[in-house]
N, C-alpha and C positions, 0 to 999 in steps of 0.2 A: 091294778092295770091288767091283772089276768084273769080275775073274776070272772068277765065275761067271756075268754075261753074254755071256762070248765068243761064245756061237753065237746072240746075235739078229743077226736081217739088218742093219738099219741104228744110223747112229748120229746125233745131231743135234747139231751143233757148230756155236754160237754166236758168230761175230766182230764187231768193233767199225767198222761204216763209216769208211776212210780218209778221207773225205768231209763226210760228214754225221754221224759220231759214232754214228749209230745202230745198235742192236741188226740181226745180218745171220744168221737162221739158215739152213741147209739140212741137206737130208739126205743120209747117204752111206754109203758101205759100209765096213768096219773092221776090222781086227785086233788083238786084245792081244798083246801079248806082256812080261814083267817091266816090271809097272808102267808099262809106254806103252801107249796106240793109235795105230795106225800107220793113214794115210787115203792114196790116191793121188791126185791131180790128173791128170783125164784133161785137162784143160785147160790144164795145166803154170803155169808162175808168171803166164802172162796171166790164169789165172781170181781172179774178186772175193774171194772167201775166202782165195786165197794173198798176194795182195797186200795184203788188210785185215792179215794174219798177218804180214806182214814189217814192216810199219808197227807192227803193235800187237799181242804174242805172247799178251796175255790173252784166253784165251778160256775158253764154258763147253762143258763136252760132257755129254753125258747119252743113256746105254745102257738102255734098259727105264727101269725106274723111278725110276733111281741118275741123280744128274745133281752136276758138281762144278764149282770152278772153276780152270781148269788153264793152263800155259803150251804154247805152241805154235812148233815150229820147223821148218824147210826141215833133214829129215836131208841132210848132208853128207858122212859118212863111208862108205870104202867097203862098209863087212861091215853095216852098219847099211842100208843102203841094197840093198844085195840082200838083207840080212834079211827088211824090211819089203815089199817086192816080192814074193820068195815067200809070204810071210804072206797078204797078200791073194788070191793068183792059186790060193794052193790052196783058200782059202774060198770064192771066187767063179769060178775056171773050170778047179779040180780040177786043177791042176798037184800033181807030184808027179817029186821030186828026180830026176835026169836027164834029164828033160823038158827042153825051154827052154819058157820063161816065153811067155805070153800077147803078142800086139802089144799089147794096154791096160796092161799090169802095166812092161811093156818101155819103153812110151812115156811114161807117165805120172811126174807129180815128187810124190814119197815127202814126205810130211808127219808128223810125229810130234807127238805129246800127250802132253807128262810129267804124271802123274797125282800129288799131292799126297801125300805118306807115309800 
């Protein structure tokens, strides 16, 4: 269902305050790829939304007009993790295979959104 969003700029994903329970959105930038979005933290696991997401993986995301309710995790594995890094670095700072990747895409910790069948 979001496929055909791929190329809006951002995305809005919804987390659960660790704290206060409350609704925590922001905006960010995104890549699909088979049924994921893939987000980076340029913040790494210190930023609010990674650690709402470690605490509580329910989250909502919503691309243009499509908006769902989806689980959320810290990618782990290797090939997934430089997946989701090139994914974003060629949307947002034109990397392209042989290249080395971006210091933001490099530095950054990879988040992924499994999307509901």
């Amino acid at each position: 269902m979001f496929e055909r969003l791929a190329s809006e700029d951002f995305a809005y994903l919804t987390t659960t305050g660790r704290r206060t329970g409350r609704a925590h959105r922001i905006e960010i930038w995104f890549a699909m790829d088979r049924g994921r979005v893939y987000l980076l933290s340029g913040g790494g696991a210190s930023a609010d939304w990674v650690r709402n997401i470690r605490k509580d993986g329910a989250v909502r995301i919503r691309v243009g007009s499509r908006a769902v309710a989806a689980s959320a995790r810290i990618v782990r594995g290797a090939t997934e993790d430089r997946r989701a890094r090139e994914l974003l670095d060629a949307k947002y700072m034109g990397w392209k295979p042989g290249r080395r990747l971006s210091s933001w895409a490099r530095g950054a910790l990879p988040v992924a959104i499994d999307l509901p069948a």
